[in-house]
N, C-alpha and C positions, 0 to 999 in steps of 0.2 A: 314282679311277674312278667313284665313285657320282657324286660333285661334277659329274664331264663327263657323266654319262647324265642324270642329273636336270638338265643344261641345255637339253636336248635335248627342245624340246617335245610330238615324238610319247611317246617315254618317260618323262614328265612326266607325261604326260597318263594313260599305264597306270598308275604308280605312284600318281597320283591317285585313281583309279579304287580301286586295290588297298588303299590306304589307309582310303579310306570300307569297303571291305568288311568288313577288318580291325577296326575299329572299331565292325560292325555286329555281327560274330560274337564280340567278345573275345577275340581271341588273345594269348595271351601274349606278351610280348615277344620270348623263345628262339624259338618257330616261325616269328615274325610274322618277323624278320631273315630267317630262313632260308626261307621262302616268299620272299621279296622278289626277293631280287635273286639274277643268272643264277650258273649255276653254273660256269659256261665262259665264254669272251669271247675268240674266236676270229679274227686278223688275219691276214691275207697280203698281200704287195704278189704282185704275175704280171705277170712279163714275157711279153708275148708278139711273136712277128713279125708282122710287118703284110704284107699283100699289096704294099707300097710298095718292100717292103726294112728301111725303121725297126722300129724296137724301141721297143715303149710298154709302161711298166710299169700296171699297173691294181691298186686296192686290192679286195680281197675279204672278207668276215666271213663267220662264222658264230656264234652264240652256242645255248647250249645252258643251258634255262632249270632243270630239274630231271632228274634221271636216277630219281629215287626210286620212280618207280610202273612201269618200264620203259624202254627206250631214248626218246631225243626223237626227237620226229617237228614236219617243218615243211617248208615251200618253200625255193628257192633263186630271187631276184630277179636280175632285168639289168634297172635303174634309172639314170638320172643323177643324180638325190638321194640315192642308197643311202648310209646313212652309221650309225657304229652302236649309237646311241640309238634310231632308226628298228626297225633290226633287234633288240634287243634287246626291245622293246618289242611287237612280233610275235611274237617268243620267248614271251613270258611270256602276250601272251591267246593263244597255242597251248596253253600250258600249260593256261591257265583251260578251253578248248572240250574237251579230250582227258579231260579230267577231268568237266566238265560229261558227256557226252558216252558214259561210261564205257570210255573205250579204253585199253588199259594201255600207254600213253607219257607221258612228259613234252612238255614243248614247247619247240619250235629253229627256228630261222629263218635266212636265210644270205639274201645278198648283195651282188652284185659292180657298181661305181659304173663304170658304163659306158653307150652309149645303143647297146640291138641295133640301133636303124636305121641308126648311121653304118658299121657294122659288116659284113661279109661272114659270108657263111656258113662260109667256110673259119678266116676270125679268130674268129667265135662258137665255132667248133668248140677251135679252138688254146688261145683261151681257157678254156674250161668242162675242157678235160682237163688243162690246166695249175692250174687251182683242185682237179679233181678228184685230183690229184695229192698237190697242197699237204695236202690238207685228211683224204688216207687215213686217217692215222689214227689218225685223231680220230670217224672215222664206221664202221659194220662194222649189222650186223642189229638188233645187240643192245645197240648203240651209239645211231648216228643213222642215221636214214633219211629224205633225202632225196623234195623232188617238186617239181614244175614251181608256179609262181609266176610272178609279170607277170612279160614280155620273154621268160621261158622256156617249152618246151613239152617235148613227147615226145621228140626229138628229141638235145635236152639231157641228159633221162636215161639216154639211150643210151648218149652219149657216156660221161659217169660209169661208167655199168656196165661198160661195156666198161673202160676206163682201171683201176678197181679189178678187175675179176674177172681183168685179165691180171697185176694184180702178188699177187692171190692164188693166181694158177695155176690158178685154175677157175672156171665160168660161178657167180656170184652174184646172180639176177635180184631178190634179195629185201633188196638193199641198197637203191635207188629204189624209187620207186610210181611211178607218172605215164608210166609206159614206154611204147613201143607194145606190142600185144597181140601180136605174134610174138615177144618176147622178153618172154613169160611175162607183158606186163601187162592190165589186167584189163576187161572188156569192162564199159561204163559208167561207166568212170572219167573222162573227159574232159567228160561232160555234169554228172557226177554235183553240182557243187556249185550251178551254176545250176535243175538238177532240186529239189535240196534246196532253194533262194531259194522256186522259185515254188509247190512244195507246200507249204511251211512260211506261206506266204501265203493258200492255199486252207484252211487251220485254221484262222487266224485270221479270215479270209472266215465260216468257220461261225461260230466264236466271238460273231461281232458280228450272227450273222445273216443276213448280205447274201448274197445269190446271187453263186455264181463265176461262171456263165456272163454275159457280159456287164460282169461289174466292168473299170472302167479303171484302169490301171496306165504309168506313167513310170520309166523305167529310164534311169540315171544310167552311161554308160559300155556300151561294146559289146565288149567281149575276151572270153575266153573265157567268164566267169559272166555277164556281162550276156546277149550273144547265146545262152546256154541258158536262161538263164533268160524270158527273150523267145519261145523256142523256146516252153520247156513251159507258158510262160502263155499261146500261141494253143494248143495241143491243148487245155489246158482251156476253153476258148472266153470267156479274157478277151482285153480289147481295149486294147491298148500303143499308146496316144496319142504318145507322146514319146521318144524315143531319142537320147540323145548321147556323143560320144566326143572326142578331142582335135580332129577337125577341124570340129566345131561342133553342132550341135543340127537335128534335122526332126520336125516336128508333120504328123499325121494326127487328123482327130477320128473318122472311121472305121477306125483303127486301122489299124496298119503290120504288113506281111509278113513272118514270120523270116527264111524262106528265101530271100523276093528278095532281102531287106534284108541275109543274108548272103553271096550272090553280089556284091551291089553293094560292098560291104565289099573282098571279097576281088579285084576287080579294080580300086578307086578306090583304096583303100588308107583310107578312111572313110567313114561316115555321112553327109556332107553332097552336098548335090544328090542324093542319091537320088527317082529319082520317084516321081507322085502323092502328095510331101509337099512343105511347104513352111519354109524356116527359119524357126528361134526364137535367143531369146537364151538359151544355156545358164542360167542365172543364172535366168531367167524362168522356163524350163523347169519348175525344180524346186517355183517357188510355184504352180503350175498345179493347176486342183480335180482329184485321184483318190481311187480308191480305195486303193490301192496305189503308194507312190513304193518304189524301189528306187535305192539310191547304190549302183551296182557297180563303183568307181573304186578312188580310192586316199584316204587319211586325210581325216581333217577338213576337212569340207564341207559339214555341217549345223555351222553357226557361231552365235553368238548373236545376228548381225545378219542370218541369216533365220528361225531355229527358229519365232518368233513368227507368220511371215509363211506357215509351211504347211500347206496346205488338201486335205493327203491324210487318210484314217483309218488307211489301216497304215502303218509307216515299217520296211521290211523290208532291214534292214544286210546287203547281199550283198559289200558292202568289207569290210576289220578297221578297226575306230575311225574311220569316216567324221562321229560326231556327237562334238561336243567337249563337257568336261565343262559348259560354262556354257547350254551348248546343251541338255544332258540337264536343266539343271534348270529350265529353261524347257519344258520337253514334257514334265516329271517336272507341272509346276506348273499345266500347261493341263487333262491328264486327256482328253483328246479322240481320243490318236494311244496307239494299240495299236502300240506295238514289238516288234517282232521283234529283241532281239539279237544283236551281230555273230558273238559266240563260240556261239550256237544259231542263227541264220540260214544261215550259211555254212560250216557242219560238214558237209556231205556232200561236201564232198571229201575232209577229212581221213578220213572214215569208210571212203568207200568204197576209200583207200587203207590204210588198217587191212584191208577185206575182200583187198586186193592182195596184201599182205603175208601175209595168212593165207594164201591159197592158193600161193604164192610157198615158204613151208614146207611146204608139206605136198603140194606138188607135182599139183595140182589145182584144175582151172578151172570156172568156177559161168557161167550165163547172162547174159547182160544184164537178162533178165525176172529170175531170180533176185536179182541184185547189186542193182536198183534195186527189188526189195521189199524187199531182208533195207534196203536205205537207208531206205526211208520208215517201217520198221517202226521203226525205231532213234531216227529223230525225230520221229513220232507222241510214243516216250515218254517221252524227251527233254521237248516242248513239254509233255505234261498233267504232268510232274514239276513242270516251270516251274513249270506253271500254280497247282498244287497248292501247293508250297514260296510262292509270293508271297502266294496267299488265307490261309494259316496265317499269313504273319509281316508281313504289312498292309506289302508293299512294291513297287514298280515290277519289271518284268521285267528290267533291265539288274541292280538291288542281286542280284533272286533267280537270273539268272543267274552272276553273277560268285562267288556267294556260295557256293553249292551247288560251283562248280567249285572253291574256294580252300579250301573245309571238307574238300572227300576228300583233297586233296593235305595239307592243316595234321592230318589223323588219320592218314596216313599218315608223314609226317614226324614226328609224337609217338609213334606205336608203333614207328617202327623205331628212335628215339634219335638222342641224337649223339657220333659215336664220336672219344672223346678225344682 
């Protein structure tokens, strides 16, 4: 099993990653193993029926990368690439942000190698309770909890909840996050990780000085954390020159509209020919002069045959692992582009699913004004931690994040031992 994850170039690429760390902190060999690799490795085939009449079976994962600091927490993908070096490798920088992060979970990630567009609503549905089924239990509050991820949304969590809390015999609203707000989920959660992109960008806007109102920004991808994060960078009165999504790229140098730009979305079904913009080459897009680039897609996309060629000052990771390791050491090597972190850029959703689940216990609901301060308060000190931990140990935001998140989990795994 190692042999096939480490072929697996996204999980390659974390264990790469983990390795440098490891080597940065001195860990011993006994924890380094046992940080490393997941703790679970979770497969299902699911049949399901098709609206045709046929029966297709679909492969499903889930992996569960630590249990040691509290249950895992992570999304659940509907991908056509899902495959589970992919996911496992998700698992583990979950682990790393939750821990960066201070939430007491480990890190999980799940799924299912499918494409929701060729897919119905009734098959997505068949589907996700037929996983949610498969997958009982193995997941519970205290276990795994679940939340929406690409191809997935609210909707999907529903579905889960409902499926588990009927074979538990009573409502469980605090097994998912990601839910809708009438079954208990939690008011800011749906914005909350694009919220967290583009404030976590207006720090590092102070950081270097530059005035937010007016900074330009390019945002890589329009699903759910792009288009919020798009959102809350025009409230701040920046101006989002470039947006693209699988069905191509549109340039504004007076800067593009959320909200038209999410109407146009949601009746074209993308980004491209939206008016008063004009196409780009995605590709182009991204070497474009900003202030602020944001890749809010999917893996590895700052590659080492453009890293060199980017003419933003913040490079703000609203994807998990969109910059590859050869890529980091080219923009490690430049000193020009302030990174933002994937496992500290795109932590408020996990976070604000953390606030979900808390109120989910305890059976009481917090504001939106509420849930999206107690968020910004949380990465406010999150980022000056960063910031603090790299200026003391003279290293890049990516070592100082990864490092700080693999140090609480490797003293936690040393104090509690290992049981014979």
């Amino acid at each position: 099993m190692k042999e096939q994850l480490l072929s697996d170039p996204v999980f390659g690429m974390a264990a790469g990653q983990f390795d440098r760390v490891a080597d940065f902190l001195n860990l011993n060999q006994s924890v380094r193993e046992r940080c490393k690799w997941p703790k679970r490795i979770l497969t299902f085939s699911l049949p399901v029926h098709m609206d045709d009449g046929r029966t297709e079976v679909f492969f499903g994962y889930r992996v569960q990368h630590h249990l040691s600091r509290g249950p895992v927490k992570g999304g659940l993908r509907f991908h056509p690439k899902v495959n589970v070096g992919e996911v496992a490798a998700l698992a583990m920088w979950m682990n790393w942000k939750c821990s960066l992060m201070g939430l007491p979970y480990g890190g999980g990630k799940g799924g299912i190698t499918c494409d929701p567009r060729d897919l119905s609503m009734t098959e997505q549905e068949r589907l996700t309770r037929r996983f949610a089924q498969e997958i009982s239990p193995f997941i519970g509050p205290e276990i795994d909890v679940m939340a929406p991820d690409v191809g997935t949304n609210s909707q999907h969590m529903a579905w889960i909840l409902d499926t588990y809390s009927t074979r538990e015999g009573r409502f469980v609203p605090e097994v998912v996050t990601g839910k809708p707000v009438e079954l208990q989920g939690s008011e800011g959660r749906t914005q909350a990780t694009g919220h967290g992109v583009a404030f976590l960008a207006t720090r590092a806007l102070n950081k270097l000085d530059l005035p937010v109102a007016g900074a330009t920004a390019i945002v890589q991808g329009f699903g759910n954390v792009g288009s919020y994060a798009v959102e809350t960078m025009n409230a701040y009165g920046m101006k989002v020159q470039g947006v693209s999504d699988v069905s191509g790229a549109i340039w504004n140098d007076k800067g593009l509209d959320a909200f038209k730009l999410r109407e146009h979305v949601a009746q074209t079904g993308g980004v491209a020919g939206f008016p008063d913009s004009e196409p780009i080459d995605p590709d182009e897009m991204l070497l474009r002069e900003c202030d602020v680039l944001v890749p809010a897609a999917l893996e590895r996309v700052i590659t080492e045959k453009n890293a060199a060629k980017l003419r933003c000052k913040i490079l703000a990771e609203a994807a998990n692992g969109p910059t590859t390791q050869p890529a980091d050491a080219i923009i490690e090597e430049r000193g020009d582009i302030f990174l933002l972190p994937d496992i500290l850029c795109n932590a408020g959703g996990v976070t604000v699913s953390y606030f979900e689940w808390v109120q989910n216990l305890q059976r009481f609901s917090w504001s939106k004004v509420e849930v999206l301060t107690k968020l910004e308060t949380k990465l406010n000190q999150a980022f000056e931690n960063l910031l603090h931990f790299c200026e003391q140990n003279k290293c890049g935001t990516r070592l100082g994040a990864l490092a700080i998140g693999v140090d609480n989990v490797a003293r936690v795994k040393q104090t509690r031992g290992l049981f014979p």
